[in-house]
C-alpha positions in Angstrom: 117.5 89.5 187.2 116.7 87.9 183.9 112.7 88.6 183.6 110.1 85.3 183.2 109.1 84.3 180.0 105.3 84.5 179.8 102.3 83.1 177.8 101.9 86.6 176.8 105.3 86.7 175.5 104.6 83.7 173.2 101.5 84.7 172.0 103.6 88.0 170.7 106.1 86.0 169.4 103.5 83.5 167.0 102.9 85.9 164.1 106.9 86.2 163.5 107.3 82.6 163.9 104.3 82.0 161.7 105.7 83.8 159.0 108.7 82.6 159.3 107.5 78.9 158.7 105.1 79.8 155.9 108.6 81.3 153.9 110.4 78.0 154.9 107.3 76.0 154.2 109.1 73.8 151.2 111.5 72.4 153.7 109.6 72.4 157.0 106.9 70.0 155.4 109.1 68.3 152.5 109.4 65.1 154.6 105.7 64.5 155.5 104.6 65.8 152.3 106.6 63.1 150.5 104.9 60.2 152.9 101.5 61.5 152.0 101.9 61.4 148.3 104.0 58.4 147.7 101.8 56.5 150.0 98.3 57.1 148.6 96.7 57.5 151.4 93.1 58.2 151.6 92.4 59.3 155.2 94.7 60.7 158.0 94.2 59.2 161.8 95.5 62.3 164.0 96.2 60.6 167.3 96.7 64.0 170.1 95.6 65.3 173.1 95.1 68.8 175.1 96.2 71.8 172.7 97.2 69.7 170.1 94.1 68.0 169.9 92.5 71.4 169.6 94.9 72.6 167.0 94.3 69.7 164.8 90.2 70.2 165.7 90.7 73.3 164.2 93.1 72.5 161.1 90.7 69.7 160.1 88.1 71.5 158.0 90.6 73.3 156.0 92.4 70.2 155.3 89.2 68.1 154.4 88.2 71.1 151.8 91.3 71.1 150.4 92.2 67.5 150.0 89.0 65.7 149.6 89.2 63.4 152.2 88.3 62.1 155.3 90.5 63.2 158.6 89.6 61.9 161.7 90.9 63.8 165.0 91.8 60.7 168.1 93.2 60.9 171.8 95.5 58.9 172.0 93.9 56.8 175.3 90.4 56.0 172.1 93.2 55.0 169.7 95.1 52.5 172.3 91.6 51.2 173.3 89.5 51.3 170.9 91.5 51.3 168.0 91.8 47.6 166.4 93.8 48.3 162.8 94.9 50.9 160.6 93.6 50.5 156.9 96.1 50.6 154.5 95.1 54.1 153.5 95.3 55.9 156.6 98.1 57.7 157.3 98.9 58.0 161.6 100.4 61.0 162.4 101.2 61.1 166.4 101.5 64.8 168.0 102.9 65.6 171.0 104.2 69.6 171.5 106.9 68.1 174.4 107.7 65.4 172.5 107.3 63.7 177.0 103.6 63.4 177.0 103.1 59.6 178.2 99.9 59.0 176.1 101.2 60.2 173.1 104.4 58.1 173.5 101.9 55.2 174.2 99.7 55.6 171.4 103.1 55.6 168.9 103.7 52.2 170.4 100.5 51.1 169.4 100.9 52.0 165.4 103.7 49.8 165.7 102.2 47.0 167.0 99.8 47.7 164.2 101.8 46.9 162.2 103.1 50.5 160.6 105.5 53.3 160.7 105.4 56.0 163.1 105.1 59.2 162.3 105.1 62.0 164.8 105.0 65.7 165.1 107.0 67.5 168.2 108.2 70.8 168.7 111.3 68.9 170.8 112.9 66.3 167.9 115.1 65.5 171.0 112.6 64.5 173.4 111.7 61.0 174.9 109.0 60.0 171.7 111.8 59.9 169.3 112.7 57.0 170.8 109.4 55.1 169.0 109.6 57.1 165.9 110.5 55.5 162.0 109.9 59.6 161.4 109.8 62.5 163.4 109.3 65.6 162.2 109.8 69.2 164.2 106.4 71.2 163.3 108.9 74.5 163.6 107.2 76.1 166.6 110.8 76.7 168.5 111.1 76.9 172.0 108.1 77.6 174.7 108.9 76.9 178.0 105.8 77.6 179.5 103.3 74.6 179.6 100.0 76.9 179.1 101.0 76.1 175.0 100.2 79.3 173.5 103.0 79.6 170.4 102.7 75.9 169.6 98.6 75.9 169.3 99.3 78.2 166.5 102.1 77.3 165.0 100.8 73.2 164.8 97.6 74.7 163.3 99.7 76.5 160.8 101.7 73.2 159.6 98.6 70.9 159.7 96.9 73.7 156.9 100.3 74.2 155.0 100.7 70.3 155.0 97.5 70.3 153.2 98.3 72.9 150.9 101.5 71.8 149.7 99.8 68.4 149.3 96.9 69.6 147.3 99.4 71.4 145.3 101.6 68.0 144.9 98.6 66.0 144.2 97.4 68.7 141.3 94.2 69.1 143.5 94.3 72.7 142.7 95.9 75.4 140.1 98.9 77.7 140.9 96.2 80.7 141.1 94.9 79.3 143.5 97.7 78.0 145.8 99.0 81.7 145.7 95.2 82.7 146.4 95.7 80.8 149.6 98.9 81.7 150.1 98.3 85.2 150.1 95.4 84.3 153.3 97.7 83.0 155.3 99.8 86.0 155.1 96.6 88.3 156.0 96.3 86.0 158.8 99.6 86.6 160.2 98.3 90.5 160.5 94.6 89.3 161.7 96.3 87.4 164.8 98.1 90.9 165.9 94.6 92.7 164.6 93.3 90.3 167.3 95.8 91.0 170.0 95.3 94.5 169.8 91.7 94.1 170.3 91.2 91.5 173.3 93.8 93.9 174.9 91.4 96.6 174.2 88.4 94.1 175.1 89.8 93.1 178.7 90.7 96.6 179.6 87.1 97.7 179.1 85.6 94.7 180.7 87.8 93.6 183.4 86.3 93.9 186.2 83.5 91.4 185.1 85.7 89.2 183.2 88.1 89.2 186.7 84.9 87.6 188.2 83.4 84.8 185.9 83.4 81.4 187.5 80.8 79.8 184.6 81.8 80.1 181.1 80.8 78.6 177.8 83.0 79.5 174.6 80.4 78.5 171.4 82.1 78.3 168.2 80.9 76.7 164.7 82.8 74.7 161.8 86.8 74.7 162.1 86.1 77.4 165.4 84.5 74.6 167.3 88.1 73.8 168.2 88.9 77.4 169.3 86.0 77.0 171.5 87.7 73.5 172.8 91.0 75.2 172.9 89.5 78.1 174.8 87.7 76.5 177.4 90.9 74.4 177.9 92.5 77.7 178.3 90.6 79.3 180.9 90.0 76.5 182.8 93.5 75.4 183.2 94.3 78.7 184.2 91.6 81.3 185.5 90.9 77.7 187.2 86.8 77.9 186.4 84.3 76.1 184.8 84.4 76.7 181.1 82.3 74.1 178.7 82.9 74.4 174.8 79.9 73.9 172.4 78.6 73.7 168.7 76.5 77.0 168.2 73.6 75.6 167.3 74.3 72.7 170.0 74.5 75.1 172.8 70.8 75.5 172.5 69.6 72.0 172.6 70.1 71.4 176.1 73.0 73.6 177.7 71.3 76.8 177.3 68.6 75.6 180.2 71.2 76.0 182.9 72.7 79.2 182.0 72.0 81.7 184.9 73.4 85.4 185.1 76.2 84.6 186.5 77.1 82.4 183.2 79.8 84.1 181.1 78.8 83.3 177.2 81.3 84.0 174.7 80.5 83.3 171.2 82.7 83.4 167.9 81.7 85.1 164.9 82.1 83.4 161.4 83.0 84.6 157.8 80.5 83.0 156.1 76.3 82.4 155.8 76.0 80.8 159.4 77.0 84.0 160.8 72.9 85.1 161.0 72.5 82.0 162.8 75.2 82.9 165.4 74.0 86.3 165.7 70.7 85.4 166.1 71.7 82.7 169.2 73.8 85.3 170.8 71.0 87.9 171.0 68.8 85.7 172.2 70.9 85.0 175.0 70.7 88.0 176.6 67.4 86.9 178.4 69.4 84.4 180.2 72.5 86.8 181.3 73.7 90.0 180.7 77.7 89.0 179.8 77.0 87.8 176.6 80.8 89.0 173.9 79.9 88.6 170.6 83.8 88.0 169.2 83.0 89.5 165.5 85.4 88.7 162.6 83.7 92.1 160.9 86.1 94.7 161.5 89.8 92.2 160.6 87.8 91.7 157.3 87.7 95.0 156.5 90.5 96.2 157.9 92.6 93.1 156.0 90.4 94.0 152.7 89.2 90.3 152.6 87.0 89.9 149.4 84.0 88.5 149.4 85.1 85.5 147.3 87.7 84.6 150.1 85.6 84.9 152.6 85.2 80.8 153.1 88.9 80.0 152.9 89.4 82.6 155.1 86.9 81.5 157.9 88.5 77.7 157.8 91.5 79.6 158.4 90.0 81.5 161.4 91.2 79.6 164.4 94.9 81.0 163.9 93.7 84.2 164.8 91.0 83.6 167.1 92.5 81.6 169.3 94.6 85.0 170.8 91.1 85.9 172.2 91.1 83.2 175.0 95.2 82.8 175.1 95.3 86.5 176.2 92.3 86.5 178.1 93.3 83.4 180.2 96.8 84.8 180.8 95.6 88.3 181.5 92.7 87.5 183.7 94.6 84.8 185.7 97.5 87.2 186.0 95.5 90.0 187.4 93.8 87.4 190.0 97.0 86.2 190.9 95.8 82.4 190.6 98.5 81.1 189.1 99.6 79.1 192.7 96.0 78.7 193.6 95.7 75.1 192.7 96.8 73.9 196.1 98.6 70.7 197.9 95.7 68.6 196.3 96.7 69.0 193.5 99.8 67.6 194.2 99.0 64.9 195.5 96.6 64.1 192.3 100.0 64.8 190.0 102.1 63.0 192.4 99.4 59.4 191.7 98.8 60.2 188.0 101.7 60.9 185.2 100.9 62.8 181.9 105.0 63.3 181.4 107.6 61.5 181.3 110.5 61.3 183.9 112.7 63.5 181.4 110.2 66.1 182.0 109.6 66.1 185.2 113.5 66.9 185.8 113.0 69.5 182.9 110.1 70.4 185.0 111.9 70.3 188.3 115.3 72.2 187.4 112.9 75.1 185.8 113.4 74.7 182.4 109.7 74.8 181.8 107.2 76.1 183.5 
């Protein structure tokens, strides 16, 4: 019997297929790279939703940094809505991982009727949104069948930085020193995200039995980790089915903090840089409201990776591609152990059956078990 692919599986599988795209970078982003430059542009629209709204959450501070300018991060239901014209200096880039999500494929019809090319980012270039598409371009993920997007997270979060790398680099926005400075971090991140792995393995096994049992979770995170913290809670509570908010560090404590009881689970991410006092100082503190408060330190992968001191900024922008294994692994492990995957009951059916987020191509896809 051929044994079921996992999210586990995929999260073992991103650091090879990470590496794997930064080598073929050139080629992988030569297309998008080309529309960036040529066009001028002077702010990016990202129109996404679910993980890759996350992803790009958590590419967009590196990106900013790196190529001076302003990003914005949109679902695709505010752009459709609320949306009225695209200046001539923003570039729209539409993601969807399945290349079948119905907003997505709905928010590419809108550039149009703006009035501009679409572009759009899948990790399917022979799914139903290439149908709208002037471009699409394959992010290089490869396949994931299972719909708890693990691989992809990573991997879009990957091309999103490297887009703005080999931009910057194209643009002259920074010296060759420096692009194989950066360079170089993304290889160390490749090792931090199995550094990680090893650890939240490590982490659950010594903790399970309370982590098993948490129904009220908040994930804090702070600059380009803010969308780990989105892309967590969207983790656990799509799987481990519990409440799980995601908020600013600092934001946590002007108002959410009041309802935190001890049966609250608080997880809160760590930083690289000056702000990590700050964290540390939040975190302590909220131990007078419960007793499961994880500190997720980025401590030990510096020193174990040898990060200097001087990297230390570009390597906490580039954070998220690591820390996101904490809550991939945790919401697989957790909801694995519990046995919740089924759990969600003939209501929820009945929800899906009134309200599409696919297509009809993927619900057969869906339907003959091709994903999962």
């Amino acid at each position: 019997m051929k044994e079921q692919v996992t999210m586990d599986f995929y999260i073992q599988e991103t650091p090879e297929v990470f590496l794997k795209n930064l080598e073929n970078r050139k080629k992988l982003l030569e297309k998008i790279v080309n529309e960036f430059v040529k066009g001028g542009y002077q702010n990016i629209f990202i129109i996404a939703s679910g993980s890759s709204n996350n992803s790009a959450c958590c590419a967009v501070p590196f990106m900013e940094k790196l190529l001076g300018i302003q990003i914005r991060v949109l679902t695709p239901f505010y752009f459709c809505h609320y949306v009225d014209a695209l200046p001539a200096d923003t570039l729209p880039l539409v993601i969807s991982q399945s290349g079948h999500s119905t907003n997505a494929i709905q928010a590419a019809r809108r550039v149009k009727e703006l009035g501009r090319a679409v572009i759009a980012l899948t990790g399917d270039s022979d799914s139903d949104i290439k149908e709208t598409c002037s471009l699409l371009i394959d992010y290089g993920m490869g396949l994931e069948t299972v719909g708890y997007t693990t691989k992809g997270a990573v991997i879009l979060m990957e091309f999103l930085m490297l887009f703005a790398l080999e931009a910057a680099a194209a643009q002259k926005k920074l010296n060759e020193a420096e692009y194989k400075r950066l360079e170089a971090l993304f290889r160390k991140a490749a090792q931090a995200h199995q550094i990680v792995y090893r650890e939240v393995k490590r982490f659950y096994e010594e903790n399970k039995e309370l982590l098993n049992r948490m129904e009220k979770v908040y994930i804090m995170g702070s600059g380009a980790n803010m969308g780990t913290a989105l892309e967590g809670a969207l983790k656990i509570s799509e799987t481990v089915h519990c409440m799980c908010g995601a908020y600013e560090t600092e934001e946590y404590i002007h108002g959410p903090n009041i309802q935190v009881k001890k049966d609250y689970t608080l997880f809160f991410l760590d930083s690289f840089t000056e702000v990590k006092e700050r964290i540390c100082q939040i975190r302590e503190a909220s131990r007078c409201l419960t007793p499961n408060v994880y500190g997720l330190s980025g401590t030990f992968i510096s020193r174990e990776l040898g990060i200097k001191k001087e990297d230390m900024e570009w390597f906490d922008l580039i954070s998220p591609l690591f820390n996101v294994v904490y809550f991939q692994y945790l919401s697989y492990k957790i909801t694995e152990e519990t046995d919740r995957w089924d759990d969600n009951g003939k209501e929820y059916d009945q929800f899906d059956a009134l309200v599409h987020s696919k297509t009809e191509t993927y619900e057969k896809m869906y339907q003959a078990g091709l994903v999962t």
